[in-house]
C-alpha positions in Angstrom: 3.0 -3.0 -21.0 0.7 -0.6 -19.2 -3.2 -0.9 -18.8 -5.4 2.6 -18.2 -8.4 2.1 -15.8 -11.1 4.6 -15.7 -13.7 5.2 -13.0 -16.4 7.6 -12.0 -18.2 8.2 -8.6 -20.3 10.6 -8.0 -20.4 12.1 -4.0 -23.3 13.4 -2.3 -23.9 16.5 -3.4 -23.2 18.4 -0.4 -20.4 21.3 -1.0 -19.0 21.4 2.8 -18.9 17.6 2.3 -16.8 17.6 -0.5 -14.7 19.9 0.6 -13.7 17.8 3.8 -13.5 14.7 1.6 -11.2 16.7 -1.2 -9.1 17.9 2.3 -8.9 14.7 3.9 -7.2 13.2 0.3 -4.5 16.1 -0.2 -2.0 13.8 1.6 -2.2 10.5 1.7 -0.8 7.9 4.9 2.3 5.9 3.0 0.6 2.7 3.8 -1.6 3.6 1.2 0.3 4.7 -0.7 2.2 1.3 -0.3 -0.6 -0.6 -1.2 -1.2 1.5 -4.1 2.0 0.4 -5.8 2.3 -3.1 -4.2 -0.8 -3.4 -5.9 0.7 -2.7 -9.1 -0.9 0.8 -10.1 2.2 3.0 -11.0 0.1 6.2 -11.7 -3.2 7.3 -10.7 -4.3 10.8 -11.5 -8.1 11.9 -9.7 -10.4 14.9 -10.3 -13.3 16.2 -9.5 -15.7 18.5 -10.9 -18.9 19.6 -8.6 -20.1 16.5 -7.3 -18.4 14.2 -9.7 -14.8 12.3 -9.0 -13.5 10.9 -11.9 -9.9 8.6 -11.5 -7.1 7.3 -14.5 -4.8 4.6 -13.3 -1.9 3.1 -14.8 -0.7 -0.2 -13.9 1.4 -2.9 -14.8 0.4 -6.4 -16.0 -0.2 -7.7 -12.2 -2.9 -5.0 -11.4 -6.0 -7.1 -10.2 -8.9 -5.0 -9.3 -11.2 -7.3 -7.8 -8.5 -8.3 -5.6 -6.6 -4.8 -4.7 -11.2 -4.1 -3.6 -10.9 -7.5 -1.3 -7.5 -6.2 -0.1 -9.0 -2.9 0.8 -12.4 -4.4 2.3 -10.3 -6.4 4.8 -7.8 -3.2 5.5 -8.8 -1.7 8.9 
């Protein structure tokens, strides 16, 4: 069984900004990408629209969002 998370974030509204933000996430390091699936997400799908991101994830019953947020406070 698969759950779907949903977020919003809305960036500072600053076109240059966003550009170098949406640039900087084209490709991402495969550590991430690692702890994306080790932290059980299997899909994650992100767009953005003016100022607004909005993400879907997909992940599997051991998906734990408050601690995949600890785990990526405590990531250097």
């Amino acid at each position: 069984m698969t759950d779907r998370t949903c977020l919003a974030l809305d960036l500072k509204d600053d076109t240059a900004l966003i550009a170098e933000y949406c640039r900087l996430h084209e490709r991402i390091w495969p550590e991430i990408a690692a702890s994306i699936r080790d932290a059980g997400i299997i899909g994650m799908e992100i767009w953005h629209t003016g100022n607004r991101l909005f993400m879907v994830m997909e992940t599997d019953a051991s998906f734990d969002g408050a601690a995949k947020a600890v785990a990526d406070a405590a990531n250097p």
